[in-house]
N, C-alpha and C positions, 0 to 999 in steps of 0.2 A: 599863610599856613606854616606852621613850626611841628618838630614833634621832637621828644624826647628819648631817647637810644639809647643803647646796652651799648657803650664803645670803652672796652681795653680796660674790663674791671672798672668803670665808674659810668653814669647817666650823663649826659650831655644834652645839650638844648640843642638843635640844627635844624633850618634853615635852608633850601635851596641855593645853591650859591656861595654859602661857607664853606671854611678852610679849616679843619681842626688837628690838634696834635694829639694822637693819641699813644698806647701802648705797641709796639712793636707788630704789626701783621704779617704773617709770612705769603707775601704778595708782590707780584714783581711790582715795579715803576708803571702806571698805566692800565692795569688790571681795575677788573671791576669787584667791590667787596659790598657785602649787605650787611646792615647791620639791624637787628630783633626791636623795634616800638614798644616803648613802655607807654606812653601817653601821645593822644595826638590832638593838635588842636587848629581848626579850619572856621579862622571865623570866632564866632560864639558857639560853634561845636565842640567839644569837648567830649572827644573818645578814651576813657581807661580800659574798657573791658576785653579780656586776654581772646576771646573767643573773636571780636571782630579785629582787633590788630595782631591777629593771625596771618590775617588774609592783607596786611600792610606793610611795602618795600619800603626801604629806604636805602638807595644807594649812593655808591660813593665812588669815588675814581682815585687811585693811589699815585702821589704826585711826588714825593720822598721819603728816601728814610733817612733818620738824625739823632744825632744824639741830645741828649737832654747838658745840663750845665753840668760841672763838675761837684761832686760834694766829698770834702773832705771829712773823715772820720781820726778821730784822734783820743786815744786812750792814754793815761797817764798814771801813777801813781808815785807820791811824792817818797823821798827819802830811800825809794829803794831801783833808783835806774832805770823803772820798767818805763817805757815809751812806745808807743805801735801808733803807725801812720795807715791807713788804707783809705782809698778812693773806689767811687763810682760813678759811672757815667749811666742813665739811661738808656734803652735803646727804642726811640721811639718814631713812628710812623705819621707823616702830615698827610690827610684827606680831603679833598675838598666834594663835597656832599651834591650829586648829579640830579637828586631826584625823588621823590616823597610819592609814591603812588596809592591811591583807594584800591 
C-alpha cells in the first residue's frame, strides 16, 4: 500500500517505512505530523476521491531538521564593475512516514 501526499508545497509518493526530506515543519525532533492524501493506492484499489481520502491519515514522525546544499547566486554585468554574490541554504525537515490509515 502507497499513497501520495501534500508534503512541503510538492506531492510525494510514501510508503510505510520511508524517510522523506521535505520543506521545513515547525515540529519538534519526535513529534507526530499528518500530512492530507491526494491519491491512495491498496493493491489494485485505487482511491482519488476527495470525500473518502478525507477520512485518510497518513502520518509521520519528525526525525531532523537540515539544511538543504548551498546555492550560489551570482549577478554580473560586464564593463561596468557591478558584481553581487548571494547564497542560500534551504531549511528543510527529514520524515520518516509511521503509518497510512483507512
Amino acid at each position: 500500500m502507497y499513497a501520495v501526499v501534500k508534503a512541503g508545497g510538492r506531492q510525494e509518493k510514501v510508503s510505510v517505512g520511508d524517510t522523506l526530506v521535505i520543506d521545513r515543519v515547525e515540529a519538534e525532533v519526535g513529534a507526530k505530523v499528518n500530512f492530507p492524501a491526494v491519491l491512495l493506492v491498496d493493491g489494485k484499489d485505487v482511491t482519488a476521491d476527495p470525500k473518502v481520502l478525507a477520512a485518510v491519515k497518513v502520518t509521520g514522525e519528525v526525525l531532523a531538521d537540515q539544511k538543504g546544499p548551498k546555492i550560489r547566486i551570482t549577478r554580473y554585468k560586464q564593463k561596468t564593475g557591478y558584481r553581487r554574490r548571494q547564497g542560500f541554504r534551504a531549511a528543510l525537515t527529514r520524515v520518516k512516514i509511521t503509518g497510512i490509515n483507512k
